[in-house]
Short mmCIF file of the C-alpha atoms (twelve columns), coordinates in Angstrom:
data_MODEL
# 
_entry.id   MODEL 
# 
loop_
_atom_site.group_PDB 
_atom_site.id 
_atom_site.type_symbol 
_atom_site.label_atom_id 
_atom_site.label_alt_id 
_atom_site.label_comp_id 
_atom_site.label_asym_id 
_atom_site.label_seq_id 
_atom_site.Cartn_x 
_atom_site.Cartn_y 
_atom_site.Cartn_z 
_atom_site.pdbx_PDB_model_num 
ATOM 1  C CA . UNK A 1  0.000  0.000  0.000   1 
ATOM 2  C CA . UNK A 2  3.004  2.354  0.757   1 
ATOM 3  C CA . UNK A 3  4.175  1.869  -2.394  1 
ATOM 4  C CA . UNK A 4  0.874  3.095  -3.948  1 
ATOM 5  C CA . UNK A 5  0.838  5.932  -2.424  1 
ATOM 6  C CA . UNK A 6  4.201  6.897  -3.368  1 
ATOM 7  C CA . UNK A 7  4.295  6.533  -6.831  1 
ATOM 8  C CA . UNK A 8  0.152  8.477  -6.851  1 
ATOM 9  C CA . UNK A 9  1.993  11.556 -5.292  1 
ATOM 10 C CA . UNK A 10 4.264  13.927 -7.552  1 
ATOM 11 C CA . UNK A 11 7.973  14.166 -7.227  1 
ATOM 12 C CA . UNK A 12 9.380  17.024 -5.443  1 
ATOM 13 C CA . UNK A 13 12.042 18.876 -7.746  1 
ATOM 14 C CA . UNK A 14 14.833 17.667 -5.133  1 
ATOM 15 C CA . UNK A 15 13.540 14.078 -6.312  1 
ATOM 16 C CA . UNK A 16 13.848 14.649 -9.971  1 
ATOM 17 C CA . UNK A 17 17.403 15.545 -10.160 1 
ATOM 18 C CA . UNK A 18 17.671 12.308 -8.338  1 
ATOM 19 C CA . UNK A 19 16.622 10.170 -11.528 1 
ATOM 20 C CA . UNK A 20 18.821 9.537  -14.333 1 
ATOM 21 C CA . UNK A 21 17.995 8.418  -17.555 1 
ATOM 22 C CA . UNK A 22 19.795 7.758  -21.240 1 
ATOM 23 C CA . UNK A 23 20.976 7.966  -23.364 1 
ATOM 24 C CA . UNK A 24 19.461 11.583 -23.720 1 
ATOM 25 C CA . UNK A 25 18.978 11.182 -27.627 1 
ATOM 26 C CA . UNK A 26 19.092 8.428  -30.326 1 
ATOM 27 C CA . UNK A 27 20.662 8.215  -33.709 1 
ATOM 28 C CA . UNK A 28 18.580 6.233  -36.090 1 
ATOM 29 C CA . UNK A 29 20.927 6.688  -39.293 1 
ATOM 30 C CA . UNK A 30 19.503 5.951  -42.059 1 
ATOM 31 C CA . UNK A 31 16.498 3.450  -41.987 1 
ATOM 32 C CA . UNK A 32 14.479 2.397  -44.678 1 
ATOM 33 C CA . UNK A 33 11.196 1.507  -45.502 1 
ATOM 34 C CA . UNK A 34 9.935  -1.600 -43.077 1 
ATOM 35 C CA . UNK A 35 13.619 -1.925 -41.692 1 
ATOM 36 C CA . UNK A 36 13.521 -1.947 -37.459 1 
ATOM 37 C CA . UNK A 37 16.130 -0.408 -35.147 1 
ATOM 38 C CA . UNK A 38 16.073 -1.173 -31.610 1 
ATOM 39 C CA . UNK A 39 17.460 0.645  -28.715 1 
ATOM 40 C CA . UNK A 40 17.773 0.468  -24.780 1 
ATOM 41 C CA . UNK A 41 17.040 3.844  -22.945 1 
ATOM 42 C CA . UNK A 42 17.515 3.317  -19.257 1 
ATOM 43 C CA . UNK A 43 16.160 5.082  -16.380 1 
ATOM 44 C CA . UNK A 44 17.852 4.871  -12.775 1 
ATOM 45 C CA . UNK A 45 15.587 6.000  -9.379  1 
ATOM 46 C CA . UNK A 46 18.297 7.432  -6.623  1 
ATOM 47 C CA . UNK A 47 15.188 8.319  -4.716  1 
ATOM 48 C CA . UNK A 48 13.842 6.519  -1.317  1 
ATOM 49 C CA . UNK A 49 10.672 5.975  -2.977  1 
ATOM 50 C CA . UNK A 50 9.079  3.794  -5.852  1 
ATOM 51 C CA . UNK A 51 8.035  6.122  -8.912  1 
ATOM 52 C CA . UNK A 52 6.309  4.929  -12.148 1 
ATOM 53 C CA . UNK A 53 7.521  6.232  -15.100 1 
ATOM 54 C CA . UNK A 54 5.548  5.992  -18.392 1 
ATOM 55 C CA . UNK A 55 7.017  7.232  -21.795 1 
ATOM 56 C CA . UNK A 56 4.223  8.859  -23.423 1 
ATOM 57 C CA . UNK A 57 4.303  7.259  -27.729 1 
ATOM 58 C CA . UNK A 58 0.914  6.987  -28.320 1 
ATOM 59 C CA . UNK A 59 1.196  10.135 -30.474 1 
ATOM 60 C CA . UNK A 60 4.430  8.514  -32.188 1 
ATOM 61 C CA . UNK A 61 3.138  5.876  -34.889 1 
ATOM 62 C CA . UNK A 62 6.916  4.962  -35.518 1 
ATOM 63 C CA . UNK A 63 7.547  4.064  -32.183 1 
ATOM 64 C CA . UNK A 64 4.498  2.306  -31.272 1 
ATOM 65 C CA . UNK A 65 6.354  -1.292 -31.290 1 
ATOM 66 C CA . UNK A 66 8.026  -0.430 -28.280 1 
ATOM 67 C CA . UNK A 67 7.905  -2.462 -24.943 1 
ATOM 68 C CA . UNK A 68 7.105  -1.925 -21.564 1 
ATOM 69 C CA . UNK A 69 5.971  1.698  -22.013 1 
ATOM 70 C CA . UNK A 70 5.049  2.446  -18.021 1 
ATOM 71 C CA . UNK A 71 7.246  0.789  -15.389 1 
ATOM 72 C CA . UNK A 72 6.847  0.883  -11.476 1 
ATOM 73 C CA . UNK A 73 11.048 1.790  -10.788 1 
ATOM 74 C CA . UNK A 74 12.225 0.951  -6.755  1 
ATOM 75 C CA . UNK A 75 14.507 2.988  -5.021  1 
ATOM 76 C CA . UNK A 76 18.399 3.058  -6.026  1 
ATOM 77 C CA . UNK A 77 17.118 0.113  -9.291  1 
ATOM 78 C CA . UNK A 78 17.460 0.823  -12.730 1 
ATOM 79 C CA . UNK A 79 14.742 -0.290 -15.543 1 
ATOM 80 C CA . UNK A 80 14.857 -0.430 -19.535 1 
ATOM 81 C CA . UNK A 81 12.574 0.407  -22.172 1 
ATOM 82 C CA . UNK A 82 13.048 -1.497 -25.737 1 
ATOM 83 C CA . UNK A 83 12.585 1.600  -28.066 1 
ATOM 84 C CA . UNK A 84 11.821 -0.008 -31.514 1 
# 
């Protein structure tokens, strides 16, 4: 239940510098028609509570392959999404 209730409440700014992620961009080259690229983007909680962290690509057709799109992180535990 604690757990709940953390990750329902908003991060203070404090916590947010406290979370890492990356890498901060991705270079798709060149990619053709049908052709799939994957990549890892990792996100790392240094915070005392859980948070969930959802990457919003509904809006992105190209990206809408991609795994694991919201994610309850621990404290001090890293996560991956697949971007594809």
């Amino acid at each position: 239940m604690k757990e709940i209730q953390a990750i329902e409440s908003e991060l203070t700014a404090e916590e947010l510098t406290r979370i890492s992620v990356g890498p901060n961009q991705f270079d798709f080259g060149s990619v053709f028609v049908k052709s799939k690229n994957q990549f890892s983007f990792s996100v790392f909680n240094g915070n005392t509570r859980h948070i969930k962290l959802e990457l919003m690509l509904s809006n992105v057709t190209e990206l809408n392959k991609s795994t694991n799109v919201c994610q309850i992180i621990p404290p001090n535990m890293i996560t991956s999404f697949e971007i594809l």
